[in-house]
C-alpha positions in Angstrom: 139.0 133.8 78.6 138.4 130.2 78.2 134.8 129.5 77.1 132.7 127.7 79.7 131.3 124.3 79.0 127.7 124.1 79.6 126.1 121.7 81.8 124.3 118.9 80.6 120.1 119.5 81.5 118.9 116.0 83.6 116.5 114.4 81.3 115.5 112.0 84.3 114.9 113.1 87.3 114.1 110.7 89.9 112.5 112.0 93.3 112.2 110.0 96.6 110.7 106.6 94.8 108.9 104.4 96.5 106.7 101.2 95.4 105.2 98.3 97.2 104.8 94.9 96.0 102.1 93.1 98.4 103.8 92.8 101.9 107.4 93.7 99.9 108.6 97.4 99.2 110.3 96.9 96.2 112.2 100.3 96.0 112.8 102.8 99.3 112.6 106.1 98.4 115.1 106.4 94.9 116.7 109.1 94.0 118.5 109.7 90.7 119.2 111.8 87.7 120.1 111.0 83.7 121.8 114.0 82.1 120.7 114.5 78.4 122.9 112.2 76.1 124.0 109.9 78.8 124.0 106.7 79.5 123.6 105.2 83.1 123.8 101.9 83.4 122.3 100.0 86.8 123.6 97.1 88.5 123.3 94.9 91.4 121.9 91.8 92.3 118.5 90.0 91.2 115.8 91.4 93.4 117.2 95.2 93.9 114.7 97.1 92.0 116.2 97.5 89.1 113.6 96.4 86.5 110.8 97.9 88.9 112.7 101.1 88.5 112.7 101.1 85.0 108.7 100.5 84.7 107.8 103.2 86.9 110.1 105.7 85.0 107.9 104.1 81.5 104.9 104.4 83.6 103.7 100.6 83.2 103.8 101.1 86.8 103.0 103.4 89.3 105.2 104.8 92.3 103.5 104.6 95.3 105.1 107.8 96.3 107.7 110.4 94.7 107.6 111.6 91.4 109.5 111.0 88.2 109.9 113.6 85.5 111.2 113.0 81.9 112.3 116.3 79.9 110.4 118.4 83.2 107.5 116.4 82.6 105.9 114.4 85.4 105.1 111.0 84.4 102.3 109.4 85.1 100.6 112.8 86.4 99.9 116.1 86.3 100.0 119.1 88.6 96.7 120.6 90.1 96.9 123.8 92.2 99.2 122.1 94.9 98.1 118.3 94.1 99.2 115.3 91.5 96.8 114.1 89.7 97.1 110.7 87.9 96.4 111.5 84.6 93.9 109.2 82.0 95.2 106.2 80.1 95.4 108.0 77.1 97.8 111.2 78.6 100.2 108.2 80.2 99.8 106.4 76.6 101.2 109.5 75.0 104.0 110.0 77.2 105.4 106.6 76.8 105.4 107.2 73.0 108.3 109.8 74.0 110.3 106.6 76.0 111.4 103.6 74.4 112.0 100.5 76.6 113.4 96.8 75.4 112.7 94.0 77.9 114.6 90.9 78.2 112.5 88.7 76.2 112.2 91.0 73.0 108.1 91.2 73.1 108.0 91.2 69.1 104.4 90.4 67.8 104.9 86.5 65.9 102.1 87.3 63.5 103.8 90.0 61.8 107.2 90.4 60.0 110.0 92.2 60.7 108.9 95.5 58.6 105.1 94.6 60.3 106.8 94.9 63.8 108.7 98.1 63.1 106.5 100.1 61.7 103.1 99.7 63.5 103.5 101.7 66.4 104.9 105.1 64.3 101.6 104.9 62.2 99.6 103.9 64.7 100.5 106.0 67.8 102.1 109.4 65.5 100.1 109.3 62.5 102.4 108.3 60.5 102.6 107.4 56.8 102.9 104.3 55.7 105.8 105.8 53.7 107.4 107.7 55.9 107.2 104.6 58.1 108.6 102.1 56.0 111.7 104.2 54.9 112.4 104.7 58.7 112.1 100.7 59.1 114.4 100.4 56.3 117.4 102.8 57.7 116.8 101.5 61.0 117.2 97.9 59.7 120.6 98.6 58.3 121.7 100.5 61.7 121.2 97.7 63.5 122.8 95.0 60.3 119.4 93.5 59.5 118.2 94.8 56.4 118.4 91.8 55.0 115.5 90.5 56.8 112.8 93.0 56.5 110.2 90.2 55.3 111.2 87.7 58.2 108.7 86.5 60.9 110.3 86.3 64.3 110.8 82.7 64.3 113.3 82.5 61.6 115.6 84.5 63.5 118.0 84.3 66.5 117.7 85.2 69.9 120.1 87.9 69.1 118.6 88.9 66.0 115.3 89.1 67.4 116.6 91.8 70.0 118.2 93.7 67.4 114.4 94.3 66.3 113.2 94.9 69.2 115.9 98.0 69.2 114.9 99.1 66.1 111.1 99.1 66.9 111.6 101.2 69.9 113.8 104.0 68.0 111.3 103.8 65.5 108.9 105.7 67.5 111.9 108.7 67.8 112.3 108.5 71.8 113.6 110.9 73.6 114.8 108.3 76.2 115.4 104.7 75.5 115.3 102.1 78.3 117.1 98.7 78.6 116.1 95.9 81.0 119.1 93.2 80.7 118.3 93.3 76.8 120.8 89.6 76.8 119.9 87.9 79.8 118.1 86.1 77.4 120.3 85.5 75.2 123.1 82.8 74.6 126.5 84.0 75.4 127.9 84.1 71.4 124.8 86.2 71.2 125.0 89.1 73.0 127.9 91.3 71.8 125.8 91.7 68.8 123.6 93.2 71.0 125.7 95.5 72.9 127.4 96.4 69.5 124.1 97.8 69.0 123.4 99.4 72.3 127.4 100.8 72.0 126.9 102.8 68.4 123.5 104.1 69.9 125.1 105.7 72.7 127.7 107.0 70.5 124.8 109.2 68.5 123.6 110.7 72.2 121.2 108.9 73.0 119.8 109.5 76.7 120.1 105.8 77.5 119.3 103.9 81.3 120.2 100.3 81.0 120.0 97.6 83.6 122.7 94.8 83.0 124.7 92.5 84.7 128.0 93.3 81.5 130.2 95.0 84.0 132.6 94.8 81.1 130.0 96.5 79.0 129.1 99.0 81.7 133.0 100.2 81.9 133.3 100.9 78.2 129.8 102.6 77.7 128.3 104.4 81.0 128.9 107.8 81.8 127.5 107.0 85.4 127.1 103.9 87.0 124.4 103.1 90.2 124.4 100.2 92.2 121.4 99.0 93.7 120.1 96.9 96.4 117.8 96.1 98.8 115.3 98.6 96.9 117.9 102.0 97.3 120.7 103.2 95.3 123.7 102.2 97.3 126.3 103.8 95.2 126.4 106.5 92.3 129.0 108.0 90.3 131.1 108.4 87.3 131.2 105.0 85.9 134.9 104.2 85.5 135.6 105.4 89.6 132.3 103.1 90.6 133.4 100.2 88.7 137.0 100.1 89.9 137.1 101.9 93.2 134.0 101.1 95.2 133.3 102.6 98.2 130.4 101.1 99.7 131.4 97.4 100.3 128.1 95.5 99.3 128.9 97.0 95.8 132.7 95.2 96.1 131.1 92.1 97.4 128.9 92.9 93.7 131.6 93.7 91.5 133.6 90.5 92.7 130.8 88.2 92.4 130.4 89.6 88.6 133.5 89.0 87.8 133.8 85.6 88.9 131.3 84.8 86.9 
């Protein structure tokens, strides 16, 4: 008999998400799962949810309903008898330690250098050695074509550079999840296929990846499952390669060809 695969476990699992903004309900009641070692990407137009979407599974902020659970655990709370609980600052602290998330406008600390940047977090937050920290910094440096600039301050480098760092200082703290919100919408155009390069040989070592980006070019060659959003709900889901060029929901068409045209 021919052996049987087995499935990929979800990672992500994304429940009947809802969150309100003021007067504006940002997403309406999202549903989605991230198999371990995948990488979804999500697309669709500014103002769909998307980067809400990604804060709420990194708990910086809260669904208003639903639940979210990384690796079966719920983020942001905790089961009591029959009722969530939100659980302290410190609890939600220690779970985003586990998920690593690079925003659009890299967020490195100016003060410190490259090295400084990389390897505060790991000793701070798991304890560890300066050591053990530093020779981490060092390998991830070189995965990411920087070591040469382990003693540079953020302003001596690129837009694309700085990025790169950013990377590196979220793998640093060994997530079991990393999160990207358009990581070169910042970024000039000659720019960002040195970030994607990056974002391309990390999903190549299996990483469990969920990137929001408007590459549809990028999205084809790396996703395993692509989602369009918009108007706060996921209006389209599937294997990336059928999304991306056989649409079935026309507003993600209308998407797709607005994209491109770009």
């Amino acid at each position: 008999m021919t052996p049987v695969a087995p499935q990929a476990q979800p990672l992500v699992r994304i429940s009947n998400v809802w969150k309100k903004r003021g007067h504006n309900t940002v997403l309406k009641g999202v549903n989605m799962v991230a198999d371990q070692g995948s990488v979804v990407c999500l697309l669709g137009p500014s103002g769909a949810g998307k980067s809400t979407l990604l804060r709420c599974i990194n708990a910086i902020e809260m669904p208003d309903r639903g639940m979210i659970h990384v690796d079966n655990d719920p983020i942001g709370c905790r089961k009591v008898g029959d009722q969530f609980v939100r659980l302290s600052e410190t609890d939600i602290s220690r779970q985003r330690a586990e998920i690593g998330m690079v925003f659009q406008n890299f967020n490195l600390f100016p003060h410190m250098s490259v090295l400084e940047n990389i390897i505060d977090a790991p000793m701070r937050v798991r304890g560890e050695s300066r050591a053990t920290a530093v020779q981490r910094a060092h390998e991830l440096l070189e995965r990411v074509g920087l070591a040469d600039k382990v003693n540079a301050y953020p302003r001596h480098l690129s837009g694309g550079q700085q990025q790169r760092i950013a990377i590196a200082r979220a793998l640093a703290m060994r997530p079991k999840l990393m999160l990207f919100d358009e990581p070169t919408s910042a970024l000039d155009p000659h720019l960002t296929d040195e970030v994607l390069d990056v974002i391309k040989n990390l999903a190549q070592t299996g990483m469990t990846m969920i990137v929001v980006t408007h590459e549809i070019q990028f999205a084809r060659q790396v996703a395993d499952v692509a989602a369009v959003m918009a108007d706060g709900v996921i209006i389209e889901s599937g294997p990336a390669r059928q999304v991306l060029t056989q649409p079935q929901d026309p507003r993600t068409r209308k998407f797709l060809a607005k994209s491109l045209q770009a």
